[in-house]
Residue, then its C-alpha position, 0 to 999 in steps of 0.5 A: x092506798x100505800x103507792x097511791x098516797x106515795x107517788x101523788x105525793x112524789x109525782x105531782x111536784x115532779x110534774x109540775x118543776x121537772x116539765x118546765x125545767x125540761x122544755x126550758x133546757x132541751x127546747x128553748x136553750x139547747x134547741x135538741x127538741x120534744x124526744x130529749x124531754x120525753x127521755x129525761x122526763x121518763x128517765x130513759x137517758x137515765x140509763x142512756x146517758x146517767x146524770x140527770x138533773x131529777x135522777x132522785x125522782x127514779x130512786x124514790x119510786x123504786x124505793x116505793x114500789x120495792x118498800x112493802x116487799x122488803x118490809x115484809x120480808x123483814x116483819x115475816x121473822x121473829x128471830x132478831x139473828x135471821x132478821x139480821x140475816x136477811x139484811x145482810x142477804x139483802x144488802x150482799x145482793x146489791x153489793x155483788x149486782x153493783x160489782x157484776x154489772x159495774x164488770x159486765x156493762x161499765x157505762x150502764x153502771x157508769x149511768x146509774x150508780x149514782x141512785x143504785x149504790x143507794x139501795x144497800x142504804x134503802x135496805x140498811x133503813x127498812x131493817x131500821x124501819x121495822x126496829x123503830x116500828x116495834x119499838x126495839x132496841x138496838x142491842x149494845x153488840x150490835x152497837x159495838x159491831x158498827x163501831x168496830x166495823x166502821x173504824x176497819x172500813x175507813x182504810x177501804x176507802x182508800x180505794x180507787x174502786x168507786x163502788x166500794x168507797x161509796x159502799x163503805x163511806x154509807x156503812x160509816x155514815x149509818x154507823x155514825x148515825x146509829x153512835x149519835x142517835x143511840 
């Protein structure tokens, strides 16, 4: 029920913006033909290509399909610390695929990092999720933690390293988030 309400809610305006915006562009003023909409509609010159115009469409699902696992996997521990080890596990993960894959397959990444340096965030988010759903509190060390972190971070980016400027400017980001809303 939870992927059924989800993706009618996602995929029918897809459908119904994305196809014509599709044909208009690939048939009717680029003259390329029917193979570039079909790829672009089911996101394949997404990874062959990057920069598509509905690349968020990608990342929506994804996040969708991947939600109940990672929420689960939060809502499994009791303990505030392993809960907070989880997430940074989580988050690590997506930091080394980042980099190993930005090494191994520069155009792969090239194509895709605009929806895959996004997933730490998406992770950052259910963590804050499962808080928000039980009602917790947001401890005043774990406060002071962004804070301290989010100032040290501003020097890393600096860097010429797309990746990490993108990591570190959506730490700084959820932290100043969390400084407003606390």
């Amino acid at each position: 029920e939870f992927y059924k309400t989800r993706f009618i809610k996602v995929l029918i305006p897809y459908i119904i913006l994305c196809l014509p915006a599709l044909i208009w562009r690939y048939i009717i003023y680029e003259n390329i033909g029917m193979v570039e909409v079909f790829k672009y509609f089911t996101f394949i010159s997404f990874f062959q290509k990057g920069g598509i115009w509905f690349w968020y469409i990608f990342l929506i699902s994804f996040c969708y399909l991947i939600f109940p696992y990672i929420f689960n996997v939060f809502d499994e521990e009791q303990s505030i610390y392993s809960e907070q080890m989880r997430m940074l596990i989580f988050f690590t993960f997506f930091v080394v695929m980042g980099m190993w894959l930005f090494d191994y397959n520069n155009s792969l990444f090239g194509n895709i990092n605009i929806a895959f340096l996004r997933l730490p965030s998406f992770i950052f988010g259910c963590y804050l999720g499962k808080q928000a759903y039980y009602k917790r509190k947001i401890p005043k060390s774990q406060l002071l933690f962004f804070i301290i972190m989010s100032v040290c971070c501003l020097y890393l980016r600096m860097t010429n390293r797309l990746m990490v400027t993108r990591f570190v400017l959506a730490f700084f980001a959820m932290s100043l988030m969390l400084v407003i809303i606390l």
